[in-house]
NUVO-721033 format. One record per residue (C-alpha): x, y negated, z; residue in three letters. Coordinates in steps of 0.2 Angstrom, whole numbers, padded with zeros to 4 digits, always signed. Example, Ala and Ser with C-alpha at 12.3 -4.5 7.8 and 13.67 -1.06 7.14 Angstrom:
+0062+0022+0039ALA
+0068+0005+0036SER
This chain:
+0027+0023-0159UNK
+0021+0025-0141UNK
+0000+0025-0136UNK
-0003+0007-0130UNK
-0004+0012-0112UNK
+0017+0017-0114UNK
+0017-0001-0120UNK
+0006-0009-0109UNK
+0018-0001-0095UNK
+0034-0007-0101UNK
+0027-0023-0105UNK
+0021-0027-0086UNK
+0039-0022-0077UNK
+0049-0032-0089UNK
+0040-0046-0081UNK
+0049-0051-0066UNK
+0039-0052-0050UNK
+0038-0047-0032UNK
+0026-0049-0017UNK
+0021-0068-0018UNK
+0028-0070-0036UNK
+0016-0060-0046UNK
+0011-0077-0058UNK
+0018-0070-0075UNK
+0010-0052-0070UNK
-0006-0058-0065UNK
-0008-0067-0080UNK
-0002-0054-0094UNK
-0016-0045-0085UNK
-0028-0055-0086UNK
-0025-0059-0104UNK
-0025-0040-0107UNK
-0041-0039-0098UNK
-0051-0053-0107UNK
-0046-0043-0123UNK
-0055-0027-0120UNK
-0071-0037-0116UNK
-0069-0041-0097UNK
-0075-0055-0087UNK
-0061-0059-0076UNK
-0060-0069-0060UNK
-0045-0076-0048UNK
-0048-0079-0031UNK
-0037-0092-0028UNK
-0040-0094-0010UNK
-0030-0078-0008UNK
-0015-0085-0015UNK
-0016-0102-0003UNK
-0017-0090+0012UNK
-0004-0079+0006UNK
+0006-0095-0001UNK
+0010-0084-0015UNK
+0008-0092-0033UNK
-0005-0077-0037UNK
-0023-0073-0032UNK
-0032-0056-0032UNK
-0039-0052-0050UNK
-0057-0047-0051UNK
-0062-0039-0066UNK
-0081-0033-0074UNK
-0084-0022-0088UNK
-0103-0024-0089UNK
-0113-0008-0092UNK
-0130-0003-0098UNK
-0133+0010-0083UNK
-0137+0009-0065UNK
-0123+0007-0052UNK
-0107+0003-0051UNK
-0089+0012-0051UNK
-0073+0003-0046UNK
-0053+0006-0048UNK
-0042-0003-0039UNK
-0023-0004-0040UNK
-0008-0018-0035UNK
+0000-0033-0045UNK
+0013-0033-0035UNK
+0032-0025-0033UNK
+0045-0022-0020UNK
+0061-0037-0020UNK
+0071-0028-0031UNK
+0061-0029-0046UNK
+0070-0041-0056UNK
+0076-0039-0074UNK
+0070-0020-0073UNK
+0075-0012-0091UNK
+0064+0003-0092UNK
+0071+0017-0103UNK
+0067+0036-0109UNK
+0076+0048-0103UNK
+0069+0068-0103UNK
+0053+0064-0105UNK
+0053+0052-0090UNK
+0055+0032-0089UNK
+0068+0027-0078UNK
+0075+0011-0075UNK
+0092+0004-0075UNK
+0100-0001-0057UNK
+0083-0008-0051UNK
+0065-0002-0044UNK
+0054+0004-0059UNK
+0039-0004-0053UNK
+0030+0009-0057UNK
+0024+0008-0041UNK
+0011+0001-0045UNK
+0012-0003-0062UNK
+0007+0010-0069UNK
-0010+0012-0059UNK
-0011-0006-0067UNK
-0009+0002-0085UNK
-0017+0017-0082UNK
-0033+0005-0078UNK
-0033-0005-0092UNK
-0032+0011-0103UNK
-0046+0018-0096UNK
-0056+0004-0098UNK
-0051+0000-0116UNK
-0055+0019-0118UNK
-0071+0016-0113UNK
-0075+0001-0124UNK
-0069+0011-0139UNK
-0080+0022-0136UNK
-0098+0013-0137UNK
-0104+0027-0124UNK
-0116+0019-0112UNK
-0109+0017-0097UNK
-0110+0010-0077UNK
-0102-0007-0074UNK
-0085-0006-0068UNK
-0076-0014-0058UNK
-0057-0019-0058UNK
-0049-0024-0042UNK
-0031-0029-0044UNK
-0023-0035-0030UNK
-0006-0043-0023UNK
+0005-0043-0010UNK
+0002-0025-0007UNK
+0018-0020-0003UNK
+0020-0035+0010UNK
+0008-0028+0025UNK
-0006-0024+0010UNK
-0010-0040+0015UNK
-0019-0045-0004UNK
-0032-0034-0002UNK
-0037-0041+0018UNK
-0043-0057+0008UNK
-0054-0051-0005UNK
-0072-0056-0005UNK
-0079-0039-0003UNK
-0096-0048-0007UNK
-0090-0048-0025UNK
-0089-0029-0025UNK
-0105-0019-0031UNK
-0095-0001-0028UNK
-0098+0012-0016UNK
-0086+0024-0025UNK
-0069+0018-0030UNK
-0053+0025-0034UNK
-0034+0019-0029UNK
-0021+0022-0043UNK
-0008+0018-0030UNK
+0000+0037-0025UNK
+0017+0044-0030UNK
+0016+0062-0036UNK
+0009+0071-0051UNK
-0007+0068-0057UNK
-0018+0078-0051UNK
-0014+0073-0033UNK
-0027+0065-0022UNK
-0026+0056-0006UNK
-0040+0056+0005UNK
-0034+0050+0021UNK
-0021+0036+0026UNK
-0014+0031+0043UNK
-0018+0015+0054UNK
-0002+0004+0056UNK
+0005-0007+0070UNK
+0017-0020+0070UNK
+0027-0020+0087UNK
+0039-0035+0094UNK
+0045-0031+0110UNK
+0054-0047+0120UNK
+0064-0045+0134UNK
+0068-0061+0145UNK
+0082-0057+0161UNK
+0093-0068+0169UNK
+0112-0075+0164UNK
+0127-0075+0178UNK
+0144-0073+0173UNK
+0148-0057+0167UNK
+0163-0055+0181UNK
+0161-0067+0192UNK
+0141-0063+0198UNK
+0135-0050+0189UNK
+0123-0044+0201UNK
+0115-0061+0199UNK
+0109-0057+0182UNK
+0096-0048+0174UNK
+0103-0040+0158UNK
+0091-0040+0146UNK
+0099-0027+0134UNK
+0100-0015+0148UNK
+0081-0017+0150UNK
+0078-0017+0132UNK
+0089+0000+0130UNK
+0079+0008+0144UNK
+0063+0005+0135UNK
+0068+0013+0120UNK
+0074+0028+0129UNK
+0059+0031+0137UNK
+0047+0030+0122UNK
+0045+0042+0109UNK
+0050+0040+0093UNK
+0051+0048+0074UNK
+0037+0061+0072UNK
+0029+0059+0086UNK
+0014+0076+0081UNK
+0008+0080+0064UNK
-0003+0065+0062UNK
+0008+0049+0070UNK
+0025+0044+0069UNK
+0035+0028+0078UNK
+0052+0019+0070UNK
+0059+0003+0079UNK
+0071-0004+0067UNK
+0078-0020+0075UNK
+0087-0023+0091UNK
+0092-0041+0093UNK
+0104-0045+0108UNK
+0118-0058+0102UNK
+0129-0067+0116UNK
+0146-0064+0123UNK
+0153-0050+0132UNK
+0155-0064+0146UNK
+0140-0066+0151UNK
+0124-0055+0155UNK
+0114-0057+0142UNK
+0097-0065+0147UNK
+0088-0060+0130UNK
+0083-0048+0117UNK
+0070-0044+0106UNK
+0066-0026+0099UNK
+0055-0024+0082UNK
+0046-0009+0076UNK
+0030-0001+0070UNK
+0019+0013+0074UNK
+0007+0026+0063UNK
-0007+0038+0066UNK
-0019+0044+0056UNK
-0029+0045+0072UNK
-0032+0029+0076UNK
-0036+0035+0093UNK
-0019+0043+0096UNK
-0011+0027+0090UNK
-0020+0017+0103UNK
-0013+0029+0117UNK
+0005+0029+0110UNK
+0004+0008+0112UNK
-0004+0010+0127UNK
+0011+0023+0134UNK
+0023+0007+0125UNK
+0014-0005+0138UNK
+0014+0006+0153UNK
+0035+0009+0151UNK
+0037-0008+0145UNK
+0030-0014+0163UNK
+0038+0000+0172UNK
+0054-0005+0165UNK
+0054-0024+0169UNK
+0047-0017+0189UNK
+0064-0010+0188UNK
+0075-0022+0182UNK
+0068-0037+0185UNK
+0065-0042+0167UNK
+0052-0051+0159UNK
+0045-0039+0145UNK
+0031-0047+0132UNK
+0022-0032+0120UNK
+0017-0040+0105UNK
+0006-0028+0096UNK
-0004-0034+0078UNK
-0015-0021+0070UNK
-0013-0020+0053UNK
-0024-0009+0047UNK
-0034+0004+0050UNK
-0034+0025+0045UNK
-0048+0033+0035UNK
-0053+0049+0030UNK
-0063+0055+0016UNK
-0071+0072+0017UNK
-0066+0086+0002UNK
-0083+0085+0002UNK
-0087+0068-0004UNK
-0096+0063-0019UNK
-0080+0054-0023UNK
-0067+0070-0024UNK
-0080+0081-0030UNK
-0081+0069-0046UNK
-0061+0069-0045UNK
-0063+0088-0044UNK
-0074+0090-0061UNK
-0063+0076-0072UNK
-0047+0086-0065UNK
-0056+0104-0071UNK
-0060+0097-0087UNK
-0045+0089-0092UNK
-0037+0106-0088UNK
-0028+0097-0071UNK
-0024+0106-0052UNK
-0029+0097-0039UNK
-0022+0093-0024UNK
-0030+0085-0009UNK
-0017+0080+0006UNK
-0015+0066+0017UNK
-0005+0051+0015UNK
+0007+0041+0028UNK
+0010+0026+0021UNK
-0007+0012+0021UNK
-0014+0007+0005UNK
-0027-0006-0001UNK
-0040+0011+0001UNK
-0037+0007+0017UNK
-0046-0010+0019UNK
-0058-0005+0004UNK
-0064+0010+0018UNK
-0065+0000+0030UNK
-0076-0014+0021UNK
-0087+0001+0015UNK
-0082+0008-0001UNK
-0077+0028+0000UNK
-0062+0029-0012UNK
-0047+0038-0011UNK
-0029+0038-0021UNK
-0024+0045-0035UNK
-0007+0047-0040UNK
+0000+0043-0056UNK
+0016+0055-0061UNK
+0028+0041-0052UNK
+0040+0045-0039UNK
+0055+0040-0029UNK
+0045+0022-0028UNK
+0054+0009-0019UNK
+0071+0015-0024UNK
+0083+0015-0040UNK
+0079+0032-0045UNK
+0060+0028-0046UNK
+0052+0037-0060UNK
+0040+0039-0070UNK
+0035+0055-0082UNK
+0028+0049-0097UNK
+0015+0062-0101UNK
+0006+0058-0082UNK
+0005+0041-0089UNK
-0006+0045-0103UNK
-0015+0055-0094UNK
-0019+0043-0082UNK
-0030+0030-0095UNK
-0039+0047-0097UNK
-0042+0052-0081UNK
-0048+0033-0078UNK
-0062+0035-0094UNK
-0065+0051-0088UNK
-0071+0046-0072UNK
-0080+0031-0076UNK
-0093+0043-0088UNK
-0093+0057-0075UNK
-0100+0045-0063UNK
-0111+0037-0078UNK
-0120+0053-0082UNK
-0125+0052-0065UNK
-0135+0037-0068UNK
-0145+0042-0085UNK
């Protein structure tokens, strides 16, 4: 017999879903929601925008106290997320062949025990509010269409981390999607080649002359696609290169895509090559201070529940990312998986558990506050 958070959990992966196709989640959700004594909205503007068959879930637990707290995690699932079969296996729940989902599924359960926790407990409380969103893991692309006017919360928590619980991530990186397109000139590869412009030449010389991997302790660059097809007969006139770029710096981030702009155009003087930088800001770094009212409540819940914390710095983006920027200080909080977006995600049971708790605990640390 598992605590209904276990079951809760392996209730929401065996639903199939992925970005765009978080129907069947968003509604176990919901149903779950209503049940604890929720008032649930679906913004099903998002999900026209998105063309996914899913909106962004808002949900209230209505309190007796001033303020407002708020916890936040996604619907959604990488692609290979379909007929998942969660089982036990040393204290851990693993999956067979495919994701886990428990990125982010268990930050989904881990809220909705918290809550239900709450509720159960007929303590007065603060309202709280439940953000869930989808199509996170496409471009955390969900969250950019909430309506932050719904949002009351100045404080809020992102149950959206890998690692043990325990671990709390203050500070994320902004993100750049780069398409690079290079436009030269064809001539017959033996007949006239000096006619042409070779547009993978130029393309290659780009890359050569840009940094990439780590590029210091806070920013890194990856360019992932180089797409040059044609025969070896003639000089290729066009090529398109796509990649991305992170800093937790947003100002180093805008001087490694201005460097990017300043070898592109050196390279096409060169060559004689047309080069296009296409750059879309995704979004946008954060930073939350150790000293924040929102870690130091992390802190006290972690001390009382017997819990190490750990502050560090994420590089990958999360919804906390948009909530920052739309002014709400939250953070993430991992939830004991790991190995997320891979067959051998994980999930350790006894994190899970502990994560309804941690999510009640914080929602009456922040109440006491308010009496």
């Amino acid at each position: 017999m598992y605590p209904v958070i276990v079951n809760d959990f392996l209730e929401l992966v065996q639903i199939d879903g992925a970005s765009l196709n978080e129907r069947g989640v968003a509604d176990a959700v919901t149903e779950k929601l209503k049940e604890i004594g929720c008032s649930v909205w679906e913004d099903a503007e998002a999900a026209k925008v998105l063309n996914g068959n899913a909106g962004n879930l808002y949900a209230v637990l209505d309190g007796e106290l001033e303020g407002a707290i708020m916890f936040s995690s996604h619907l959604d699932r990488v692609a290979n997320g379909i007929g998942i079969i969660p089982s036990f296996q040393d204290g851990r729940i693993v999956s067979q062949g495919t994701i886990l989902a428990a990125d982010d599924l268990s930050g989904v359960a881990a809220i909705l025990d918290g809550l239900r926790r709450v509720k159960a407990s007929g303590e007065k409380h603060s309202r709280v509010e439940a953000i869930f969103t989808v199509c996170e893991e496409k471009g955390v692309s969900g969250s950019l269409h909430l309506d932050y006017t719904k949002i009351r919360s100045k404080n809020g928590y992102v149950l959206d981390s890998p690692g043990r619980i325990g671990r709390v991530i203050n500070s994320a990186p902004s993100k750049a999607q780069i398409r690079i397109e290079v436009t030269g000139k064809a001539a017959h590869a033996g007949n006239a080649p000096e006619k042409g412009i070779n547009a993978v030449v130029a393309g290659a010389k780009i890359l050569a002359s840009i940094k990439d991997g780590r590029i210091d302790e806070e920013s890194t660059a990856n360019y992932s696609t180089f797409e040059a097809a044609g025969p070896t007969n003639v000089v290729n006139p066009s090529a398109t290169i796509q990649g991305e770029a992170r800093s937790r710096s947003h100002e180093k981030l805008e001087r490694y895509l201005e460097d990017l702009k300043n070898v592109s155009s050196r390279v096409a003087g060169e060559t004689g090559a047309a080069v296009n930088v296409d750059i879309n800001h995704n979004y946008r770094s954060f930073l939350i201070p150790e000293s924040s009212e929102t870690i130091q409540m992390a802190g006290r819940v972690f001390k009382e529940m017997g819990i190490q914390m750990t502050v560090e710095a994420g590089g990958g983006g999360m919804d906390a990312n948009r909530l920052v920027a739309n002014g709400i200080e939250c953070v993430g909080l991992a939830t004991g998986y790991s190995k997320n977006h891979t067959t051998e995600e994980y999930l350790e049971v006894e994190d899970l558990i502990r994560s309804g708790e941690m999510v009640q605990k914080l929602i009456m640390e922040y109440s006491r506050k308010k009496t």
